[in-house]
N, C-alpha and C positions, 0 to 999 in steps of 0.2 A: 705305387710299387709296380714294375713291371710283371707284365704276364707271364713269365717263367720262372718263377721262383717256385722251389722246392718245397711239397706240402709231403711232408714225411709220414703224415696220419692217412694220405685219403686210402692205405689199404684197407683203412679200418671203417670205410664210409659204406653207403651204400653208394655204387657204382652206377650214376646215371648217363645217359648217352648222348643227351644233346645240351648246347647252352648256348647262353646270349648274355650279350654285356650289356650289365642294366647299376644303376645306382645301388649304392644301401641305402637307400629310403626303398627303393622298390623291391630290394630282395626281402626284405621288412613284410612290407606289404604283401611279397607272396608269397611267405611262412605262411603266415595270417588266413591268409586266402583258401589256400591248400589243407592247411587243417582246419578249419572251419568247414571247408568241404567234406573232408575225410569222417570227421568227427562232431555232431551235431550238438554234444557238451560243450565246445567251446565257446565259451560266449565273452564280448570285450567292453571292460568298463573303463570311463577315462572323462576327463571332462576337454569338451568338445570335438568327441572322433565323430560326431557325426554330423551336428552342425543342424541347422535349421528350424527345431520344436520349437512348434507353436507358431512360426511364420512364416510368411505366404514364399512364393517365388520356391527357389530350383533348393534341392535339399541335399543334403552330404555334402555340405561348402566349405567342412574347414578341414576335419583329418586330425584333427588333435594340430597341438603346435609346431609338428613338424611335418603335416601332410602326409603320415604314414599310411592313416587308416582310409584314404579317400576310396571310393569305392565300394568297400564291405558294407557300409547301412544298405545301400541301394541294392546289392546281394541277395544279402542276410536279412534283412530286417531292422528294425527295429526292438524287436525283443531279443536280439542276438548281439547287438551294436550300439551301448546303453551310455547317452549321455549321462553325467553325474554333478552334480552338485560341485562346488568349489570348497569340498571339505573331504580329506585326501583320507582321516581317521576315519569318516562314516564307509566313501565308496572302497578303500581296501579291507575294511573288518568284516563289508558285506561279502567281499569276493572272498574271502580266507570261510566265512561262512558256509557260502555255494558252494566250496569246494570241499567240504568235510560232505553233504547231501548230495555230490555226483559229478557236479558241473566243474569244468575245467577250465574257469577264470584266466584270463590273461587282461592287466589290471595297464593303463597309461597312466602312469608318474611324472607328469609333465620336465621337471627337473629336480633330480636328486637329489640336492637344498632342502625339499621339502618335504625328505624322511621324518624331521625333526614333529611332524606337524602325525604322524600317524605310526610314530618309530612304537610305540606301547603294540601296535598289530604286529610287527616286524620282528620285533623283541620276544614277547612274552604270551606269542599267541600264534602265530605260523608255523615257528620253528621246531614245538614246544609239544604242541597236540599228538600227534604220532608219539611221542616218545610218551608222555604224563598219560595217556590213553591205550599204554601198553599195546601198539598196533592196531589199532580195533580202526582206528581212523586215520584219515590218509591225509593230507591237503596239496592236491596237483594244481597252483596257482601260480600262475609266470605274474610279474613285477616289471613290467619293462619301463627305463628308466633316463633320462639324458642328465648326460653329464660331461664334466669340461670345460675350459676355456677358449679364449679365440672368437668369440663372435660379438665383442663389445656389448654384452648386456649385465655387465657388472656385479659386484659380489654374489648378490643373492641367488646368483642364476647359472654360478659357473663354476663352481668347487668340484673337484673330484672325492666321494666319501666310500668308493668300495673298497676301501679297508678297511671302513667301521661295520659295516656289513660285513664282509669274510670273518670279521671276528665273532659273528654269533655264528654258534651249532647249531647245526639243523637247518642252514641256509646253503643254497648253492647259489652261486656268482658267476655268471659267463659276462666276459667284455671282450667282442669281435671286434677285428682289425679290419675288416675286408667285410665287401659283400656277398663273398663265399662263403666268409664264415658266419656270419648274419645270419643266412638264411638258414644253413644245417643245424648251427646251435640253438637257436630257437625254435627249431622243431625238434629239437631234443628234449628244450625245455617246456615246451609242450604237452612231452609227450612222460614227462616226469612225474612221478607223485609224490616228490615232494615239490616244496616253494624254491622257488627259484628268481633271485635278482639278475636284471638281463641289460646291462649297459649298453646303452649307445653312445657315441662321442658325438658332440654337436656339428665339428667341422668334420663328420665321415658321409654326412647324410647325399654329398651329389658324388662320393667320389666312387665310380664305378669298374666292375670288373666282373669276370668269367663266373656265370653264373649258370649252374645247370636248371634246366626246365621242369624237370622231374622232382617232389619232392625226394629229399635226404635229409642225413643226418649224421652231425658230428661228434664222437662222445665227449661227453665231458672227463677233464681230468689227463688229456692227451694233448700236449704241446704240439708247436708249427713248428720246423726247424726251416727258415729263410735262407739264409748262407752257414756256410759250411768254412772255419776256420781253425786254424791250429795254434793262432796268439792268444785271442782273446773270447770267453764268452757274454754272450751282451743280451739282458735278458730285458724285455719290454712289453710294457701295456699295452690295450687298446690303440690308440692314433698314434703314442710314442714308438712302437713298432715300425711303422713308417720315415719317423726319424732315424732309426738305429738303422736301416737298412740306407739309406742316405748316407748316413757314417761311416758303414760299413763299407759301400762301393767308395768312395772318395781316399780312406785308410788304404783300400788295398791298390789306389794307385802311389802310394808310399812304402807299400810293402808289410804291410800292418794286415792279417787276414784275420777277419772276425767269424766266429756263430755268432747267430743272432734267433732267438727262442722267443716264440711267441706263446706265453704257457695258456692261452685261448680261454678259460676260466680261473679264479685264483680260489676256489673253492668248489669242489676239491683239487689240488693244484698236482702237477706232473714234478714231482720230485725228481726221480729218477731222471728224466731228461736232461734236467737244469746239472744236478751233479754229476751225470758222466760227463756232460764237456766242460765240467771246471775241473775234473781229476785228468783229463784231454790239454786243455790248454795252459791250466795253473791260473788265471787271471778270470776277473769278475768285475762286469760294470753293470747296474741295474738302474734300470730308466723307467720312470712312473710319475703321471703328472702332481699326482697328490701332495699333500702335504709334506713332510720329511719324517715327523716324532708320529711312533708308534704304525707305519704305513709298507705297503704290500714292502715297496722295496729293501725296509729296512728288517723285515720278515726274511726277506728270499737273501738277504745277507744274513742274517744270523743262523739261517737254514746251512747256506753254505760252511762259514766261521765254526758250527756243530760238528758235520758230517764228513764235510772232506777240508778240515783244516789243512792234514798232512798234504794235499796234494796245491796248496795256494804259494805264487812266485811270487806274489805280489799283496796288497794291503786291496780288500773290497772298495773300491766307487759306487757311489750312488749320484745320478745326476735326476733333483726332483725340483719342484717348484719351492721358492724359502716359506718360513714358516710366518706364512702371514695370509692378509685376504686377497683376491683375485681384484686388481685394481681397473678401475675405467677407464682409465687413461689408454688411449692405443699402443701409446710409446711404452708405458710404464707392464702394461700386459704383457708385448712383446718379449718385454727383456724380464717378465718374472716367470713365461714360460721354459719348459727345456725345448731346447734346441738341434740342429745336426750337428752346430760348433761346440754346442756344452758337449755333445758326446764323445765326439774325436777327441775335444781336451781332456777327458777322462779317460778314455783308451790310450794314451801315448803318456796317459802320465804313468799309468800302470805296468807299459812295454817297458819304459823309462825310454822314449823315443826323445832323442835330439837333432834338429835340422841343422842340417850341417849348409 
């Protein structure tokens, strides 16, 4: 995305003064950094953020899988920056633990896939505590997590599942577009007490942008508004953000002018956003890598289909991945993700655009 695009929320940031263009791997990493500074409770579980125990030569070698964490062991510690086990159910029930006793857990989930393996913590014990314990107890635990396609390592490792998560209560879901947004939301989520799932998209980790130096923070529940249109509203996830804003400029050299809503968390999600520019422009395309049955975007269409039926010109699109697995194949991945061209063909079928 270019560097000018309209961030409609930062009134509501904290206002920092200087920045630099750095990766989301790096604005990751200097969430992380900054609070663990600020705040001595933070401490990070993950299996291999730090790399090295028990063997000789240089130490803090790996970073976890996506070389987030490089740096913090050699920091922090070790008691701060705690390799774990390859068993996802022990090290998150320990961190949903620690954090009912003080400490303010931020847990590496290597790939989201592997909910399945410790979903009983996720389910029926994170979300759950606070509420069954009448307040008395709190759990301030970030869950950060990779997810997505595009980087050929096949089914197990590249499903989009924050729908199945937004669907439990008592959980908050942030999935950043940008490096900006990376870094403020997860010092939100941080800085939260409740549990909080914190998506990263695989293919966002080098793509970099305007990043202030100063920690901040973005709140949750507060949509991006990217462009600004009067045809169509175009509401998008994580990476697919990226697409739709690609669609977007290409459309309006046809005359086609899109919004495009980046709702920055889908739990708790910016309603109000999403429905004034469909009661604005009459039209709705919703773009989300996941699944199609039972998923964010067929949510944020029945939200719409609810609230502002009366103001729809047109029949909802959804442009999402079909309902099947994320296949290995380059060619076959390719064409099962969405695209700039799925988007545009969804937006002109909804204008009811004809090329003359």
């Amino acid at each position: 995305m270019s560097t000018n695009i309209k961030d409609v929320s930062q009134r509501n940031v904290d206002q920092p003064r200087r920045k630099s263009r750095i990766s989301y791997r790096m604005a990751i990493n200097e969430a992380l950094m900054q609070e663990m500074s600020r705040d001595p409770r933070v401490i990070l579980l993950g299996e291999d953020i730090a790399g090295g125990m028990g063997a000789d030569g240089e130490q803090d070698t790996w970073g976890g899988a996506m070389g987030v964490t490089q740096g913090l062991m050699g920091k922090f510690g070790r008691e701060r920056v705690l390799d774990t086990p390859l068993q996802e159910a022990a090290f998150v029930g320990a961190a949903i633990g620690a954090a009912t006793t003080g400490l303010r857990p931020v847990v590496e989930l290597m790939f989201n896939n592997f909910i399945g393996v410790c979903m009983d913590q996720l389910l029926n014990q994170a979300p759950k505590l606070r509420y069954m314990l009448g307040g008395k107890v709190t759990t301030p635990v970030t869950i950060r997590t990779v997810y997505g396609a595009g980087l050929r390592i096949a089914a197990q490792h590249s499903n989009s599942y924050h729908s199945i998560l937004t669907h439990i209560p008592g959980l908050k879901v942030a999935m950043p577009s940008s490096a900006y947004d990376a870094k403020g939301l997860l010092i939100t989520a941080m800085r939260d007490n409740d549990p909080v799932i914190f998506f990263e998209h695989i293919m966002l980790f080098d793509k970099e942008g305007e990043v202030p130096e100063e920690p901040y923070t973005i709140p949750f529940g507060e949509a991006n508004v990217l462009r600004e249109g009067k045809d169509v509203t175009i509401v998008a996830f994580g990476r697919m953000v990226h697409l739709a804003v690609e669609a977007a400029d290409s459309l309006k050299k046809v005359g086609i002018h899109c919004t495009v809503i980046d709702p920055r968390t889908t739990s708790p999600l910016d309603e109000d956003t999403i429905l004034e520019s469909v009661e604005e422009t009459g039209r709705l395309v919703v773009v989300d890598e996941a699944n199609p049955r039972c998923s964010i975007a067929t949510d944020v269409a029945a939200l719409v289909s609810d609230k502002a039926f009366g103001s729809l010109r047109a029949p909802i699109k959804t442009v999402t991945a079909p309902h099947g697995h994320v296949p290995f194949s380059p060619e076959l991945e390719d064409a099962y993700l969405p695209n700039a061209s799925k988007i545009e063909a969804a937006v002109k079928e909804v204008v009811g655009y004809r090329h003359v």
